[in-house]
C-alpha positions in Angstrom: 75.3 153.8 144.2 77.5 151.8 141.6 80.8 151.7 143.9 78.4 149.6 146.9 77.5 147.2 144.4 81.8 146.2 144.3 83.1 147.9 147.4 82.2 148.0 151.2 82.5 151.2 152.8 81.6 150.3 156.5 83.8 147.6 157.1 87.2 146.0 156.0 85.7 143.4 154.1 86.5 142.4 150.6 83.5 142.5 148.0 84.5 141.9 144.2 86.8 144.9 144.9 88.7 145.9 147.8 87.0 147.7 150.9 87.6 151.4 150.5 86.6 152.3 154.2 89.7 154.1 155.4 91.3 155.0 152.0 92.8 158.0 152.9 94.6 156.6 155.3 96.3 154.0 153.9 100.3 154.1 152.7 99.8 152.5 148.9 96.7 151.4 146.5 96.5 148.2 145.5 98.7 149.2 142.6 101.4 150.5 145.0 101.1 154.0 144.9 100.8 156.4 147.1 96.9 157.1 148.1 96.4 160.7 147.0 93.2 163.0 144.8 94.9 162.2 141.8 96.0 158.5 142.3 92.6 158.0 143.3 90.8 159.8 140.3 93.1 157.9 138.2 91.8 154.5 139.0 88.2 155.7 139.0 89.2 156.8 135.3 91.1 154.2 134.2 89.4 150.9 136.1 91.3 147.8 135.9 91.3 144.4 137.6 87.3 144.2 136.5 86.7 147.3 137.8 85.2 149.3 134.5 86.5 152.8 133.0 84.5 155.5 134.5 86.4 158.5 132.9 83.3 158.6 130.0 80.6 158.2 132.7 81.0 160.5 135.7 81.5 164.3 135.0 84.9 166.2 136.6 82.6 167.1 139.4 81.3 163.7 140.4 84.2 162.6 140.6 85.4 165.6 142.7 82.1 164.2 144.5 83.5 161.0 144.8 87.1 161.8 146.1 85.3 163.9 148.8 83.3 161.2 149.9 85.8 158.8 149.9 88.2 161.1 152.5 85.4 160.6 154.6 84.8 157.3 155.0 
């Protein structure tokens, strides 16, 4: 998938972007807000810090997919 390429998800360790194993249950973001759906969704849309845009390239549902996924890692 295109997030493995940046992001571990079965361990803590840094790629080119933060882990994201354990998202959910973290305090803040790397941007400092709260972890939540929409926080979350927001970043995958908006990118930043290298990380492209991916608002014009996943539909509402894979991104619903994505969220999902991520609350269970």
């Amino acid at each position: 998938d295109q997030c493995a390429v940046c992001h571990n998800v079965d361990t803590d360790e840094k790629k080119i972007g933060p882990s994201l194993k354990g998202l959910f249950t973290r305090d803040k973001l790397k941007n400092g807000k709260k972890v939540t759906d929409d926080t979350v969704r927001a970043v995958i849309n908006t990118g930043g810090n290298g990380m492209p845009s991916y608002a014009d390239m996943l539909s509402d549902a894979e991104r619903d997919d994505v969220i999902a996924y991520l609350h269970t890692i």
